[in-house]
C-alpha positions as CSV (number, residue, x, y, z in Angstrom):
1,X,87.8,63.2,32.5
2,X,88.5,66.9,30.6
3,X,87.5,69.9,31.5
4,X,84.9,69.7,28.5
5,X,82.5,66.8,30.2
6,X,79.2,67.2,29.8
7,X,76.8,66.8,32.5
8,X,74.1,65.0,32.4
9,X,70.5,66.4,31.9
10,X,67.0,65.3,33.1
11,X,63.5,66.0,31.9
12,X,63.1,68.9,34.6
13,X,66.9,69.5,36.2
14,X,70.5,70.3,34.9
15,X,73.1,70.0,36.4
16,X,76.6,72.0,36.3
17,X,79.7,73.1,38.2
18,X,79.3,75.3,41.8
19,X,80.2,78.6,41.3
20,X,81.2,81.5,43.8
21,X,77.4,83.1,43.1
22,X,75.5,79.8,44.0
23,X,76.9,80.2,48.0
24,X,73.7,82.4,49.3
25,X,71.2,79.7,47.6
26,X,73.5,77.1,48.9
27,X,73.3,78.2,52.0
28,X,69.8,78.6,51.9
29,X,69.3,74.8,52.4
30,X,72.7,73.8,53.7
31,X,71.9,75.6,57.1
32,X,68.3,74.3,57.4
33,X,68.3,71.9,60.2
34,X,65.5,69.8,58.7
35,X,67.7,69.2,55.6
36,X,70.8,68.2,57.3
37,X,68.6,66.0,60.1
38,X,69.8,62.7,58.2
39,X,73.2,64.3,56.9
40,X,76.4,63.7,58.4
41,X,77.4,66.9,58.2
42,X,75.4,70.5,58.9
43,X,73.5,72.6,59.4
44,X,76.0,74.5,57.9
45,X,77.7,77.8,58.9
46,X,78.4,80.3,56.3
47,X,81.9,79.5,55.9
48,X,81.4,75.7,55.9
49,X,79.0,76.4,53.0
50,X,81.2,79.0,52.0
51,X,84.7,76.3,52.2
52,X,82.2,73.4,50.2
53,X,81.4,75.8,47.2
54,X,85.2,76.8,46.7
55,X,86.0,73.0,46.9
56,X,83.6,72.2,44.2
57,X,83.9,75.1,42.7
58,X,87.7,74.3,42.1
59,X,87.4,70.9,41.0
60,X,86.0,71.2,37.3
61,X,89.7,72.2,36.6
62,X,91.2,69.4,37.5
63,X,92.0,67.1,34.5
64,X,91.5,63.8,35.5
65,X,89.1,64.2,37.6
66,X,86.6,61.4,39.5
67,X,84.6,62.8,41.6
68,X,81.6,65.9,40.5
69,X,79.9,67.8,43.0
70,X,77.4,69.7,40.8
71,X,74.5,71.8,41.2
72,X,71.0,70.7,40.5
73,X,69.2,73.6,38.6
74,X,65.4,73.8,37.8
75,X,64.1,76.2,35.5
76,X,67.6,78.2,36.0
77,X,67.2,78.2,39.7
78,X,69.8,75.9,42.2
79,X,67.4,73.8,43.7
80,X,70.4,71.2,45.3
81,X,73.0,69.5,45.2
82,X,74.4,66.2,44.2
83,X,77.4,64.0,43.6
84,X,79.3,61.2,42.1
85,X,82.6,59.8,42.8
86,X,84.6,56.6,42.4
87,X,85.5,55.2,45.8
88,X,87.5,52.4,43.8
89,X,89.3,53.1,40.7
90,X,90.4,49.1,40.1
91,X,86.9,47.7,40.9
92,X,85.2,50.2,39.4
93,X,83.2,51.4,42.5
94,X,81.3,54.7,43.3
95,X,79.1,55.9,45.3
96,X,76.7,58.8,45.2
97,X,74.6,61.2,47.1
98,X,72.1,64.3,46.6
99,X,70.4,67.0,48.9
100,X,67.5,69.2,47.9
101,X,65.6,72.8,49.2
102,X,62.9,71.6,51.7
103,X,60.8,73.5,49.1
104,X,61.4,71.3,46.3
105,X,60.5,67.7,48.5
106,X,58.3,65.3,47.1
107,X,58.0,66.4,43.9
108,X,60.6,63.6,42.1
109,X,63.3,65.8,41.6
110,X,65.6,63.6,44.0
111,X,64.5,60.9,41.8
112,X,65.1,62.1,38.4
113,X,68.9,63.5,40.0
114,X,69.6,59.4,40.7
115,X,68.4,58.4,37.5
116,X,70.9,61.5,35.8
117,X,73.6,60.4,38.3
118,X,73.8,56.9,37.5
119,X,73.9,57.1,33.9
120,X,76.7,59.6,34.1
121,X,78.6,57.1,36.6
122,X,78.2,54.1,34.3
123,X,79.2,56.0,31.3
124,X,81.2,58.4,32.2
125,X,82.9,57.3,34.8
126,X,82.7,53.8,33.6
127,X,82.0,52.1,37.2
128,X,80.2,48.8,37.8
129,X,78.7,49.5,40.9
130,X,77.3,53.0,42.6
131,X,76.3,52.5,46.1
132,X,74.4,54.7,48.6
133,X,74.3,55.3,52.1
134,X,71.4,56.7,54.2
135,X,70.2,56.8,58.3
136,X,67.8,54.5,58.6
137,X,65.2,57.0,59.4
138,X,65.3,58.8,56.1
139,X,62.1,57.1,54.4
140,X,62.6,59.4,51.9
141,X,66.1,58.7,50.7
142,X,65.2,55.5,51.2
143,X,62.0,56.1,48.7
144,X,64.1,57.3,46.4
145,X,66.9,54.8,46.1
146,X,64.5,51.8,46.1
147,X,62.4,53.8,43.2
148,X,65.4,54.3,41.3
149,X,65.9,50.0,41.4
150,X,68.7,50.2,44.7
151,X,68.7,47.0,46.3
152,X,69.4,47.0,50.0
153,X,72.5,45.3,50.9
154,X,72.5,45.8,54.9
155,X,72.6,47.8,57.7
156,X,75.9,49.5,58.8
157,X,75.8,49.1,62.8
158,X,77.8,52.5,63.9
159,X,78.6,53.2,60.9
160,X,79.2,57.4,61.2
161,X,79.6,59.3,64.1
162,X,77.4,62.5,63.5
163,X,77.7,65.2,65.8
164,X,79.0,63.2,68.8
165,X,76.8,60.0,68.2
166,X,77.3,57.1,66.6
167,X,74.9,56.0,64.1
168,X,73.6,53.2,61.7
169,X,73.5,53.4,57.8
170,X,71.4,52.0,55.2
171,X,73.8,50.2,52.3
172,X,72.1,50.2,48.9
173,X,73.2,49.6,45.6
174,X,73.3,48.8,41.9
175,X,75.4,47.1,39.5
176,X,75.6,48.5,35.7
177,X,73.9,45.5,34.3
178,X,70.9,46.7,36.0
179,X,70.2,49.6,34.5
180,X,71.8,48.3,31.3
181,X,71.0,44.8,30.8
182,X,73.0,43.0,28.6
């Protein structure tokens, strides 16, 4: 990838590079316990959230890049986050992941961001496959990766251990022929 990718737009969101600016909005959602119930990571301090925005922030430069961390923006407004990366450059593998405000919830934004995401993964990134991993409690994630045509491939039995406890994961995902069929 160049430094001149585009990013992929939906019908509501954009989506673009983290910036030094975006760390109070970042943080706005990063350190709210209900939003990082299901992560494996947070609630965040203000230097984690500080230490992830100069990480992403810094990554548009690199040339080759495979992995994008990006902003979800609605209506000019950072509204979450989400990403795609290859986890296999051979096979072709990727995975993704997103995390929105509470104030935005339930309003298909999550949604849309997977249906962005995947395109850009298959085209840009060229993968085959983009999987998904989410606690098994998360209906919502799990909503939103079964609405965007996920298939669940298993559980994970201690798959992550989250802030001293090991956990189980959902494993969903979906090949490029279904979204593009040939």
């Amino acid at each position: 990838m160049s430094l001149s990718t585009s990013y992929p737009r939906g019908p509501r969101l954009s989506f673009r590079d983290f910036k030094t600016a975006d760390i109070a909005d970042v943080h706005d959602y990063t350190s709210d316990p209900e939003v990082t119930r299901w992560s494996a990571w947070g609630p965040n301090t203000l230097e984690q959230t500080t230490a992830f925005i100069d990480d992403a922030a810094r990554a548009h430069l690199e040339a080759d890049r495979s992995a994008y961390s990006l902003a979800a923006v609605l209506d000019g407004k950072l509204i979450g986050s989400v990403a795609v990366w290859t986890t296999d450059p051979h096979d072709r593998n990727g995975e993704l992941g997103y995390t929105f405000h509470r104030a935005y919830w339930g309003n298909g934004y999550a949604t849309e961001a997977v249906s962005q995401l995947l395109e850009f993964g298959f085209n840009t990134l060229h993968l085959e496959r983009i999987s998904a991993t989410c606690h098994p409690g998360n209906i919502g994630s799990i909503r939103v990766l079964e609405k965007s045509g996920f298939s669940l491939e298993g559980r994970l039995r201690s798959h992550r251990l989250v802030r001293g406890v090991r956990r189980d994961s959902m494993l969903y995902s979906i090949l490029r022929e279904d979204v593009f069929p040939q």
